[in-house]
N, CA, C and O atoms as a GROMACS GRO file, in nm:
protein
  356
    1UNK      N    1   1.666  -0.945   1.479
    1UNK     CA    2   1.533  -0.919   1.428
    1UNK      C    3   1.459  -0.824   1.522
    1UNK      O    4   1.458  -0.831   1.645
    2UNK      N    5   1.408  -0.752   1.460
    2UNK     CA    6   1.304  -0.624   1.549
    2UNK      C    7   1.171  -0.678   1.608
    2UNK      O    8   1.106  -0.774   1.567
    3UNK      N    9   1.145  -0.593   1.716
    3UNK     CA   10   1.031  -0.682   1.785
    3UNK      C   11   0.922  -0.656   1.720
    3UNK      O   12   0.901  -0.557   1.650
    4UNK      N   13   0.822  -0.778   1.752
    4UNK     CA   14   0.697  -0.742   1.662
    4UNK      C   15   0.622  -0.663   1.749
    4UNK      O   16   0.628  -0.679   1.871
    5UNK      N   17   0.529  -0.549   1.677
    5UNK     CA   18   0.435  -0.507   1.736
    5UNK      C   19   0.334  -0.588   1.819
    5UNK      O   20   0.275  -0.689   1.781
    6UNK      N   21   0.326  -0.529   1.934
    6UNK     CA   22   0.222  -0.606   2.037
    6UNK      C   23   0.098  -0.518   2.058
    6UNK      O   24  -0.012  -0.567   2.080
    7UNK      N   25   0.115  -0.418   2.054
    7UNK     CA   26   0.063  -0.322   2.096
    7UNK      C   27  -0.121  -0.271   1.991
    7UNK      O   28  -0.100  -0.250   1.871
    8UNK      N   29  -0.196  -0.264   2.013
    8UNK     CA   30  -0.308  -0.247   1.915
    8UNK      C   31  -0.304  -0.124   1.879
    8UNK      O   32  -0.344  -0.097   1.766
    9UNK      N   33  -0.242   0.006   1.986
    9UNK     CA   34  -0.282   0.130   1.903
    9UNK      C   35  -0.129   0.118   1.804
    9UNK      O   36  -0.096   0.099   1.687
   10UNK      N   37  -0.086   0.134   1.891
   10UNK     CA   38   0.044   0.096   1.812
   10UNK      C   39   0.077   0.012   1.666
   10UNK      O   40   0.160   0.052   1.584
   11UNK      N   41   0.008  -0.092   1.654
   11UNK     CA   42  -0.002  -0.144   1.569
   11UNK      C   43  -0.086  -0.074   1.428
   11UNK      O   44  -0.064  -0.092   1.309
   12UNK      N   45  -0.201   0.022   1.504
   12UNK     CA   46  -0.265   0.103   1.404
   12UNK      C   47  -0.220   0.246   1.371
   12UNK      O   48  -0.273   0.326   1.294
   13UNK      N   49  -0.123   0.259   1.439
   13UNK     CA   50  -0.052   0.399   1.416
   13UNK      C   51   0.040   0.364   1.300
   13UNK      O   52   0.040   0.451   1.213
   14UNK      N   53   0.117   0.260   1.276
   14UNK     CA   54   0.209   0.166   1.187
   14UNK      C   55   0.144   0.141   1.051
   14UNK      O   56   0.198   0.153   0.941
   15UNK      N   57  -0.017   0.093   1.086
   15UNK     CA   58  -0.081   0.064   1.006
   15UNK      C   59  -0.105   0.221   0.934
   15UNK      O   60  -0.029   0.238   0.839
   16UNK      N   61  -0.159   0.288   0.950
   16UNK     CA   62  -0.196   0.399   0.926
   16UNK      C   63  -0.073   0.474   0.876
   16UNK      O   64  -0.115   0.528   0.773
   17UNK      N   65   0.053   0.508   0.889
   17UNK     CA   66   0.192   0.554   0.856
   17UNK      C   67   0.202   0.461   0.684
   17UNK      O   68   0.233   0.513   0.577
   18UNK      N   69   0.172   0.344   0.703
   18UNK     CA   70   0.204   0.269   0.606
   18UNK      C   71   0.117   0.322   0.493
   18UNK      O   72   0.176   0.368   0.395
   19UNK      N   73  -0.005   0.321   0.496
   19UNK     CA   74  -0.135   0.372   0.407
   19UNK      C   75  -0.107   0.445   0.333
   19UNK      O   76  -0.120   0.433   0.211
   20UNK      N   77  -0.036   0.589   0.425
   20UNK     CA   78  -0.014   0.730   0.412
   20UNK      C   79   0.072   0.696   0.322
   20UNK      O   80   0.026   0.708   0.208
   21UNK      N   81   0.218   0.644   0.329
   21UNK     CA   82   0.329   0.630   0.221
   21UNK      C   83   0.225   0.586   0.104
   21UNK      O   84   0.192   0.658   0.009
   22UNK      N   85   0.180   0.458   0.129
   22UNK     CA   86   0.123   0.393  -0.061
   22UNK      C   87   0.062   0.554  -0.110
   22UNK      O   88   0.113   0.627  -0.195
   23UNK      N   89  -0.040   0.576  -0.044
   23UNK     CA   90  -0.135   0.740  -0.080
   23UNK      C   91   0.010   0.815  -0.142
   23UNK      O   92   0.010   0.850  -0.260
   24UNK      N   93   0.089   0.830  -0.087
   24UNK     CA   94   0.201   0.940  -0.095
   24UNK      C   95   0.252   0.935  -0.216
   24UNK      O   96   0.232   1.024  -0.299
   25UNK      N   97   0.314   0.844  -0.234
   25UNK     CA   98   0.325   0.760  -0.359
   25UNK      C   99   0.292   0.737  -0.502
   25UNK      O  100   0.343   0.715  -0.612
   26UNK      N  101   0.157   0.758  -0.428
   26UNK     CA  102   0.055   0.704  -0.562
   26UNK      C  103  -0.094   0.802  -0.578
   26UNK      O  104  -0.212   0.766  -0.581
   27UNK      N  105  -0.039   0.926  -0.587
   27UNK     CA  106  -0.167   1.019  -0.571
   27UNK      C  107  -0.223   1.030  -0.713
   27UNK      O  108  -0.327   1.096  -0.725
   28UNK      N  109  -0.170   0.974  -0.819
   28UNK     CA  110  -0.286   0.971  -0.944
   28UNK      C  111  -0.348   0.860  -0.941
   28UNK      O  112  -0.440   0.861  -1.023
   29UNK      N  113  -0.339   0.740  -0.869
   29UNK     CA  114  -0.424   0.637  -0.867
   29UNK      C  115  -0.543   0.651  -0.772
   29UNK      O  116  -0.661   0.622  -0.789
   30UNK      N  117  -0.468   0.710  -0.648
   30UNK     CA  118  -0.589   0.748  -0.544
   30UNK      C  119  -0.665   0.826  -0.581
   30UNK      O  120  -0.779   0.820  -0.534
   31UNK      N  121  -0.623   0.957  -0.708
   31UNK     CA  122  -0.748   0.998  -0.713
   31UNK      C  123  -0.839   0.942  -0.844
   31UNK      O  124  -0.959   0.969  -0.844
   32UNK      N  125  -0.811   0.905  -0.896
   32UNK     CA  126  -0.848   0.796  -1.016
   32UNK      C  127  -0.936   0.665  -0.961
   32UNK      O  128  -1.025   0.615  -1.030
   33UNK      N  129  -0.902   0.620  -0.834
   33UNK     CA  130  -0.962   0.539  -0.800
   33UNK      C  131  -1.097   0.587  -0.719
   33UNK      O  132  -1.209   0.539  -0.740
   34UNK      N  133  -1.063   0.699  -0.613
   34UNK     CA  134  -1.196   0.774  -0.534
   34UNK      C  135  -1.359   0.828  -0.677
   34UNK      O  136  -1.481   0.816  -0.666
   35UNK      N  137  -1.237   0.906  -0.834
   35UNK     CA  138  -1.344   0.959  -0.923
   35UNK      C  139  -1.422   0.870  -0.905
   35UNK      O  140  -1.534   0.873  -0.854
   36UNK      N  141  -1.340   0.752  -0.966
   36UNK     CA  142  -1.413   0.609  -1.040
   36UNK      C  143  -1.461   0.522  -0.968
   36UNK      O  144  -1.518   0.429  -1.025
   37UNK      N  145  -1.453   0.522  -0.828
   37UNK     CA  146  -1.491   0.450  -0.738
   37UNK      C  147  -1.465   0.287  -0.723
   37UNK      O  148  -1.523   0.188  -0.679
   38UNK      N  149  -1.303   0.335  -0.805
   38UNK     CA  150  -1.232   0.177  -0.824
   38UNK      C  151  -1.144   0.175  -0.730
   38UNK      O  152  -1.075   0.073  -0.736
   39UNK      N  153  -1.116   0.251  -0.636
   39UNK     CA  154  -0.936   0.260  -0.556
   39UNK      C  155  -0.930   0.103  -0.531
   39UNK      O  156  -0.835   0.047  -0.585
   40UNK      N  157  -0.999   0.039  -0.472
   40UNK     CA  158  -0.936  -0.103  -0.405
   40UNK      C  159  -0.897  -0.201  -0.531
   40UNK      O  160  -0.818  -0.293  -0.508
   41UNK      N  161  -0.944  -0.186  -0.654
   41UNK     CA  162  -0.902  -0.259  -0.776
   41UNK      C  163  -0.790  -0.183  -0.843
   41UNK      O  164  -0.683  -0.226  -0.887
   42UNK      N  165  -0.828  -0.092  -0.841
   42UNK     CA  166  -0.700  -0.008  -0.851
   42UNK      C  167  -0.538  -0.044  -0.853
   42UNK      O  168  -0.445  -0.068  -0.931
   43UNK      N  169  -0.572  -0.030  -0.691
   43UNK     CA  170  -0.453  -0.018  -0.607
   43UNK      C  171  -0.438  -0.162  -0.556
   43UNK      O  172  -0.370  -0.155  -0.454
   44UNK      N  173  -0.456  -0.228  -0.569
   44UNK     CA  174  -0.434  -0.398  -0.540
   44UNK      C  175  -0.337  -0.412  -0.496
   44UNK      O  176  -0.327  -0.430  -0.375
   45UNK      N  177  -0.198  -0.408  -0.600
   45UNK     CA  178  -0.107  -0.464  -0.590
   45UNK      C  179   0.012  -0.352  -0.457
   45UNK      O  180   0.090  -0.392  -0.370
   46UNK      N  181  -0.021  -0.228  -0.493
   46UNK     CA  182   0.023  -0.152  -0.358
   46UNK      C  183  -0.041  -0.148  -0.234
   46UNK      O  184   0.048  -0.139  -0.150
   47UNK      N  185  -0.140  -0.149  -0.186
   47UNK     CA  186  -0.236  -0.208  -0.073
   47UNK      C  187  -0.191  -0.342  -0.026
   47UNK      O  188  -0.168  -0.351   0.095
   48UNK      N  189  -0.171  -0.471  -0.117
   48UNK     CA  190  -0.112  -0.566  -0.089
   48UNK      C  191   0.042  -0.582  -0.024
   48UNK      O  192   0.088  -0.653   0.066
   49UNK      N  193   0.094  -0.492  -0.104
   49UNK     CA  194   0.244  -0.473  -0.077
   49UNK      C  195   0.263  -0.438   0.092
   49UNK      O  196   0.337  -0.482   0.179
   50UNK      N  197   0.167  -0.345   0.089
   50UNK     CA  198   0.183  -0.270   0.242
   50UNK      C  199   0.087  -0.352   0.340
   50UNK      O  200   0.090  -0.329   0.460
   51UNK      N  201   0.013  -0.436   0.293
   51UNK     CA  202  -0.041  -0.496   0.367
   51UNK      C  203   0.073  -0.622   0.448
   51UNK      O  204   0.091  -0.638   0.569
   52UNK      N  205   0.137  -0.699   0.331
   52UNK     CA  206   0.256  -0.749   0.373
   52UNK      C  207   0.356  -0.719   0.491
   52UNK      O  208   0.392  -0.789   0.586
   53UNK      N  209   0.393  -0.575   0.448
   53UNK     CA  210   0.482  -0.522   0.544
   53UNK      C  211   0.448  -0.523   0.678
   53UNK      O  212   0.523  -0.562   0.768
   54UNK      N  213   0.305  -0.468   0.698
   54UNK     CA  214   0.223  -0.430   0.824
   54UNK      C  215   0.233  -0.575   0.901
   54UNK      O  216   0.288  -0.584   1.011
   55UNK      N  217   0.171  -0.694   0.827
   55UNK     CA  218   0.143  -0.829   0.901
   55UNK      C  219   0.344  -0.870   0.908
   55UNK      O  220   0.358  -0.953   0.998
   56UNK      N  221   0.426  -0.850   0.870
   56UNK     CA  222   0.558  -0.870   0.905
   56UNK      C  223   0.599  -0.817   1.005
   56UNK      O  224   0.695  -0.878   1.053
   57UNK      N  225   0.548  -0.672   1.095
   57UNK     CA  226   0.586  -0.628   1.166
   57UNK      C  227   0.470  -0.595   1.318
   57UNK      O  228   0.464  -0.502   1.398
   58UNK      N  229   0.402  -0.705   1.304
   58UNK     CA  230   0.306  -0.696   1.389
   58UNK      C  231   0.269  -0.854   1.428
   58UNK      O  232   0.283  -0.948   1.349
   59UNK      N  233   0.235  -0.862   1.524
   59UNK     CA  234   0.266  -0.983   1.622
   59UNK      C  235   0.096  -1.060   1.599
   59UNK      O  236  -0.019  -1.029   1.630
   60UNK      N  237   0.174  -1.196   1.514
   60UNK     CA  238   0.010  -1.248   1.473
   60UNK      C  239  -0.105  -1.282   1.600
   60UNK      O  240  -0.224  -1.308   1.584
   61UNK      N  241  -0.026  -1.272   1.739
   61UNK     CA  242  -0.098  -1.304   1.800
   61UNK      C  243  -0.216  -1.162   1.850
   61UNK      O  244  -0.283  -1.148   1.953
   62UNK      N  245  -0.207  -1.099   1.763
   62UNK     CA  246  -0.258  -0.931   1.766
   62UNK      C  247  -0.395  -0.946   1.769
   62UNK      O  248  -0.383  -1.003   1.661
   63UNK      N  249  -0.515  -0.950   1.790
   63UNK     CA  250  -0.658  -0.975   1.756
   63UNK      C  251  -0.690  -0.867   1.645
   63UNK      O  252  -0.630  -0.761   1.625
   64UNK      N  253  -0.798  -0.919   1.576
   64UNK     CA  254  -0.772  -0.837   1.447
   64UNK      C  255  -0.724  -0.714   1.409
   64UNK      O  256  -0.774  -0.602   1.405
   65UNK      N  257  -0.565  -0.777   1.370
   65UNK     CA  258  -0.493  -0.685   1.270
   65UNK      C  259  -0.493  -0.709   1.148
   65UNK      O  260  -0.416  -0.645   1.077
   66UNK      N  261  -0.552  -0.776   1.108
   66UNK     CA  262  -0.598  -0.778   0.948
   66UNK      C  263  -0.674  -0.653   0.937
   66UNK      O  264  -0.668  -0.584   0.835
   67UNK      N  265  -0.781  -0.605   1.093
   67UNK     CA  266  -0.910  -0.500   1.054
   67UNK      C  267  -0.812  -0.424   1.119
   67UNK      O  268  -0.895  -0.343   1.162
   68UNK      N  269  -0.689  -0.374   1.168
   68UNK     CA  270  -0.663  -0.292   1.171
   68UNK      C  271  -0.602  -0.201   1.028
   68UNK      O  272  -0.626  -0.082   1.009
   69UNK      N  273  -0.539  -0.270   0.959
   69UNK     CA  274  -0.520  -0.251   0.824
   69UNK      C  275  -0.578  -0.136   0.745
   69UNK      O  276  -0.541  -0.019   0.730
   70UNK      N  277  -0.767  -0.266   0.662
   70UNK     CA  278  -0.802  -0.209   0.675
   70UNK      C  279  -0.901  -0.093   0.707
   70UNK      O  280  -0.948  -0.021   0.619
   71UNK      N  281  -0.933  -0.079   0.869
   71UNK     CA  282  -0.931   0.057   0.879
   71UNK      C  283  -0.856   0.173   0.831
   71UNK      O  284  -0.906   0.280   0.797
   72UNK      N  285  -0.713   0.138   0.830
   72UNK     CA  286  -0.582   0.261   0.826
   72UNK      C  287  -0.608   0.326   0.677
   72UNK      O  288  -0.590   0.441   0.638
   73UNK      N  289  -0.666   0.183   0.591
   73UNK     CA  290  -0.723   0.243   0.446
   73UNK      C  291  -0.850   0.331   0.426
   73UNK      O  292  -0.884   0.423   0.352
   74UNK      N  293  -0.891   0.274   0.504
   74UNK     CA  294  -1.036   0.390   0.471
   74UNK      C  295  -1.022   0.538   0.572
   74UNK      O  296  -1.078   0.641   0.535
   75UNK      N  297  -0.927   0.530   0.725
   75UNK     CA  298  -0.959   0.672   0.740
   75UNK      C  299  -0.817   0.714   0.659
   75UNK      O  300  -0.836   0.828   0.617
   76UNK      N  301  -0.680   0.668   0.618
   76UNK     CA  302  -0.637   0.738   0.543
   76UNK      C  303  -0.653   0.805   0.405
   76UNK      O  304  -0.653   0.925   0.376
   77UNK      N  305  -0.665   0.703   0.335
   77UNK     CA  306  -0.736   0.683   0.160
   77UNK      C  307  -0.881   0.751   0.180
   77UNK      O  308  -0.912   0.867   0.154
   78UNK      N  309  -0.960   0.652   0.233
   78UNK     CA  310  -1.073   0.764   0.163
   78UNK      C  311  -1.170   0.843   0.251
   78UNK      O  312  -1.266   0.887   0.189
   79UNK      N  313  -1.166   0.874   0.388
   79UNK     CA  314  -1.229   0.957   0.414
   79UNK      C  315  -1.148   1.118   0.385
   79UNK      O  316  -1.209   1.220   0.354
   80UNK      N  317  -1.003   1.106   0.402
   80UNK     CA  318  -0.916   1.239   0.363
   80UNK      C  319  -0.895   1.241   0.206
   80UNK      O  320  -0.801   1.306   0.159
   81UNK      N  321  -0.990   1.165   0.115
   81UNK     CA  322  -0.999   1.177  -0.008
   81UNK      C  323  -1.142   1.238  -0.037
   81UNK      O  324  -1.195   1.230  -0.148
   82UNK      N  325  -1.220   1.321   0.112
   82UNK     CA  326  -1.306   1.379   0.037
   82UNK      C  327  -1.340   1.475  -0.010
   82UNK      O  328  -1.452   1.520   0.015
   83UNK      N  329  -1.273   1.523  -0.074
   83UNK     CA  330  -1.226   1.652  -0.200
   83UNK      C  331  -1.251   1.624  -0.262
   83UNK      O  332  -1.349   1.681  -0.311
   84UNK      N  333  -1.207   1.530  -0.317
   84UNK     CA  334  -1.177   1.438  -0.444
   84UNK      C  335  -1.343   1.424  -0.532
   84UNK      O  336  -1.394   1.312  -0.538
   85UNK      N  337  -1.414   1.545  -0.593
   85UNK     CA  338  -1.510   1.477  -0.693
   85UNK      C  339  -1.553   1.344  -0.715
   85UNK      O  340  -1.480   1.286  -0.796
   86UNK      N  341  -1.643   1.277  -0.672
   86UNK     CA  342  -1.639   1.166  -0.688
   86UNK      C  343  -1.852   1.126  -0.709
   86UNK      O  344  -1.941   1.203  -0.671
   87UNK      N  345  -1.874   0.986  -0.780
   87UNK     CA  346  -2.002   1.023  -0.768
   87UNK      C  347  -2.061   0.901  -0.652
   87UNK      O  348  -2.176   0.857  -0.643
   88UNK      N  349  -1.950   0.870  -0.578
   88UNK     CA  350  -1.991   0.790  -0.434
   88UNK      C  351  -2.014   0.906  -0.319
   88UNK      O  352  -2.082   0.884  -0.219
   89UNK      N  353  -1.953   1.024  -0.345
   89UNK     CA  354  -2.022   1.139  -0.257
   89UNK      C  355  -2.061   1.244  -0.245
   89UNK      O  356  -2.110   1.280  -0.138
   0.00000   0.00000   0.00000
């Protein structure tokens, strides 16, 4: 078994890599979700998915890595979603 992340930046560099794939992935929902200002209902079930992965590979004794998460969502997803027409900005 691989070691768990201990590390906090580290852990948010992982976090943040992970984000990027769902985004990668799923660029008609991200931008469907930024128009509509639905992404987190949206995207539930992929956010969740990767949220999974992240807390599997990161060491629960981490102090909040739940908020490292997401952070990794909002500066990946939506501050580099601000192109994106939207009427939240």
């Amino acid at each position: 078994m691989a070691r768990l992340v201990e590390n906090p930046d580290l852990a948010f560099r992982l976090a943040r890599a992970i984000v990027s794939d769902v985004a990668l992935y799923n660029p008609e929902k991200v931008e469907e979700g930024i128009k509509n200002d639905s992404i987190f209902t949206l995207m539930t079930d992929e956010l969740d998915e990767g949220r999974q992965h992240f807390l599997s590979r990161v060491s629960p004794d981490l102090a909040d890595r739940e908020h490292l998460y997401e952070r990794a969502i909002v500066d990946v997803m939506i501050k580099q979603a601000g192109k994106i027409e939207s009427s939240i900005w």
